[in-house]
C-alpha positions as CSV (number, residue, x, y, z in Angstrom):
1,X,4.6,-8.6,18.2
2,X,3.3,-11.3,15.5
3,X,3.6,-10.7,11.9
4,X,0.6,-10.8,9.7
5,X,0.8,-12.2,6.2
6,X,-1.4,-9.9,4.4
7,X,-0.1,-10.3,0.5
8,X,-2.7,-8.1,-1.6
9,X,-2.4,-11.0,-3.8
10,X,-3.9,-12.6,-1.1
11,X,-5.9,-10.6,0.6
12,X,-9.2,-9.9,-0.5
13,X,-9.1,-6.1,-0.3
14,X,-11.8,-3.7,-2.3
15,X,-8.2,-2.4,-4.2
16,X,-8.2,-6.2,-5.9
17,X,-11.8,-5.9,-6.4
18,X,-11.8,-2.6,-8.1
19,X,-8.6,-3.4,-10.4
20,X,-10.1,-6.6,-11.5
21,X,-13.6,-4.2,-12.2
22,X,-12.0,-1.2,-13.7
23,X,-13.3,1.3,-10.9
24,X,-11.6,3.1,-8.6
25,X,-10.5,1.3,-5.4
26,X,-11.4,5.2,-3.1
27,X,-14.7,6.5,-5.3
28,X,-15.6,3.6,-7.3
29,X,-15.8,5.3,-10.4
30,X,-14.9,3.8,-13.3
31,X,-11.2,3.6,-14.7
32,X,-10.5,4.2,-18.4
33,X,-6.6,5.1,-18.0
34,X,-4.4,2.1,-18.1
35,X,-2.1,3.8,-15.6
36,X,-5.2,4.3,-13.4
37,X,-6.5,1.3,-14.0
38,X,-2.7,-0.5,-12.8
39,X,-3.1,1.5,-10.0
40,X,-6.5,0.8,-9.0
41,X,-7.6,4.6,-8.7
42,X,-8.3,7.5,-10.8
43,X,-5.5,10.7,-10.8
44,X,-7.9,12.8,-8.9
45,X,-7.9,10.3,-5.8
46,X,-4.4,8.8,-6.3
47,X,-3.6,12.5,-5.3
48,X,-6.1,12.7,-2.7
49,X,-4.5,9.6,-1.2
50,X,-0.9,10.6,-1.3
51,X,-0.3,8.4,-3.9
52,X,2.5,11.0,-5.9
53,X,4.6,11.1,-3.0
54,X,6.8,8.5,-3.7
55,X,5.9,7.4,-7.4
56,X,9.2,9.8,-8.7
57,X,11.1,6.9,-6.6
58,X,10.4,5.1,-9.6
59,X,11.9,6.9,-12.1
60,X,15.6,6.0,-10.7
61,X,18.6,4.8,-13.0
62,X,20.3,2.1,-13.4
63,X,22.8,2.7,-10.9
64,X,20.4,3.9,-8.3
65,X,18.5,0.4,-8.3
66,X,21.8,-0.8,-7.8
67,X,22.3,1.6,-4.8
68,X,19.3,0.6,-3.0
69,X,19.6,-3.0,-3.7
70,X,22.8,-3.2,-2.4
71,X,22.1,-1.6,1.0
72,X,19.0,-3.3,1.5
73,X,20.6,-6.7,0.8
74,X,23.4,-5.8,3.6
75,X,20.4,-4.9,6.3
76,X,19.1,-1.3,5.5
77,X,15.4,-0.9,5.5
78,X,13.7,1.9,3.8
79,X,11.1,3.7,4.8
80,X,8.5,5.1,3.0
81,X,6.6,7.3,5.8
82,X,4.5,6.8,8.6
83,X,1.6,9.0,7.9
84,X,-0.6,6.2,5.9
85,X,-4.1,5.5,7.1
86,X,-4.7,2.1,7.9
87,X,-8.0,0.7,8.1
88,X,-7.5,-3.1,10.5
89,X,-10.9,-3.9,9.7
90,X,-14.4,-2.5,8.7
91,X,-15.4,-2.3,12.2
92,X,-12.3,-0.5,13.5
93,X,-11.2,2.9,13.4
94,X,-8.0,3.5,11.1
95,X,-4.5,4.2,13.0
96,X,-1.4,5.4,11.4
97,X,1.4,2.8,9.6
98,X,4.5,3.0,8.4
99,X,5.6,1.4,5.1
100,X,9.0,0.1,4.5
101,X,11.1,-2.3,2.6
102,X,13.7,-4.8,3.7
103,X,15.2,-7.8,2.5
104,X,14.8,-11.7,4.1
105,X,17.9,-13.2,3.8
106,X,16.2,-16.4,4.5
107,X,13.3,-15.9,1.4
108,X,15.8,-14.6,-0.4
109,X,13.2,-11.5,-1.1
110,X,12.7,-8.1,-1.2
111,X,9.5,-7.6,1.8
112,X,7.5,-4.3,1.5
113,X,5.6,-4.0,5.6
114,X,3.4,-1.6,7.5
115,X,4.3,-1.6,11.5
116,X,0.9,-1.2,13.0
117,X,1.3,0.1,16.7
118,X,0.0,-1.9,18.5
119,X,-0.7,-4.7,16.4
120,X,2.3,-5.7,14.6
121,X,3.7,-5.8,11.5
122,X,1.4,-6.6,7.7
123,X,3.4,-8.0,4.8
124,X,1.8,-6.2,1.6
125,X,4.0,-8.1,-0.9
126,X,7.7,-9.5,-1.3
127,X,9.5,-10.3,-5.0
128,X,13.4,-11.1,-5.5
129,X,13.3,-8.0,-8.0
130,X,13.5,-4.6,-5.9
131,X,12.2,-2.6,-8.3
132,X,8.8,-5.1,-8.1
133,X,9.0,-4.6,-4.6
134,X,9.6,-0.6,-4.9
135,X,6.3,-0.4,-6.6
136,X,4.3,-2.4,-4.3
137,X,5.2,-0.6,-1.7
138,X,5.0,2.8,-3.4
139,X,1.3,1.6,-4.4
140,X,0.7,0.0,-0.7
141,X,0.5,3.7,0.8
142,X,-2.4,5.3,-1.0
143,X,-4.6,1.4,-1.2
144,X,-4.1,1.8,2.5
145,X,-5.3,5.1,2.3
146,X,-8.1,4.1,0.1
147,X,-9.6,1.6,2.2
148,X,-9.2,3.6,4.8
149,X,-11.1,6.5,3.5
150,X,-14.0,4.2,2.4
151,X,-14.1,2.6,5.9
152,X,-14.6,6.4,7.6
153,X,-17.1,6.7,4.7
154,X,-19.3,4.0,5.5
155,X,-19.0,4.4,9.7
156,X,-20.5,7.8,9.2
157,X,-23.5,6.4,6.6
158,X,-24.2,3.8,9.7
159,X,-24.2,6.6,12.2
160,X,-26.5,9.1,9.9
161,X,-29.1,6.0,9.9
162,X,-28.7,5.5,13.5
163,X,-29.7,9.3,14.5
């Protein structure tokens, strides 16, 4: 399978979009909360997207960091679920991924990936610091879910137009 560099910094997903706009990346209301704002989506559909699932993973001490550093640098990947919606492309239907993180010994970075059946594997983002990386791939989940949602959203409106 070939590996797809997808950075969000990269990539221009609606998520950017709506962070850079202030409105949320699933409804496209507007954001007022700077943690909603960060986030790129309101409470309300940060929930709706699964996106308090894994944020209490952020809350670790000290020594914990250490913990998961430490295995990840000797080859452990940690996985962060396989039941996030993933939308390939406007014109496709969403499938399921699975988001982990893992370290490249040869970047010399922590990698947060989705394994996409079938297609391969997307990089959502990579920093040396792990608990960088821990947050991109604790906010990769719901943006996935986000774009996914608008992507069923939109098929639907084309199909209403069509009948």
């Amino acid at each position: 399978m070939e590996k797809q560099e997808a950075l969000l910094s990269q990539r221009p997903t609606q998520d950017i979009v709506s962070r850079q706009s202030g409105k949320c990346s699933r409804c496209g209301r507007k954001l007022t909360d700077p943690v909603s704002i960060q986030r790129g989506m309101g409470p309300v559909c940060w929930t709706a997207c699964k996106g308090d699932v894994f944020e209490r993973d952020l809350e670790a001490d000290e020594k914990e960091w250490q913990r998961r550093e430490r295995e990840l640098r000797q080859g452990a990947e940690w996985d962060f679920g396989c039941n996030w919606t993933y939308a390939p492309s406007p014109d496709r239907l969403p499938v399921s991924i699975r988001i982990s993180i893992r370290y490249s010994r040869e970047k010399e970075t922590f990698e947060v990936y989705g394994h996409v059946p079938g297609e391969g594997e997307i990089i959502f983002g990579a920093s040396a610091d792990v608990k960088t990386a821990w947050q991109i791939a604790v906010n990769a989940g719901p943006r996935c879910e986000a774009e996914a949602y608008r992507t069923i959203r939109a098929a639907r409106r084309r199909s209403r137009r069509v009948a």
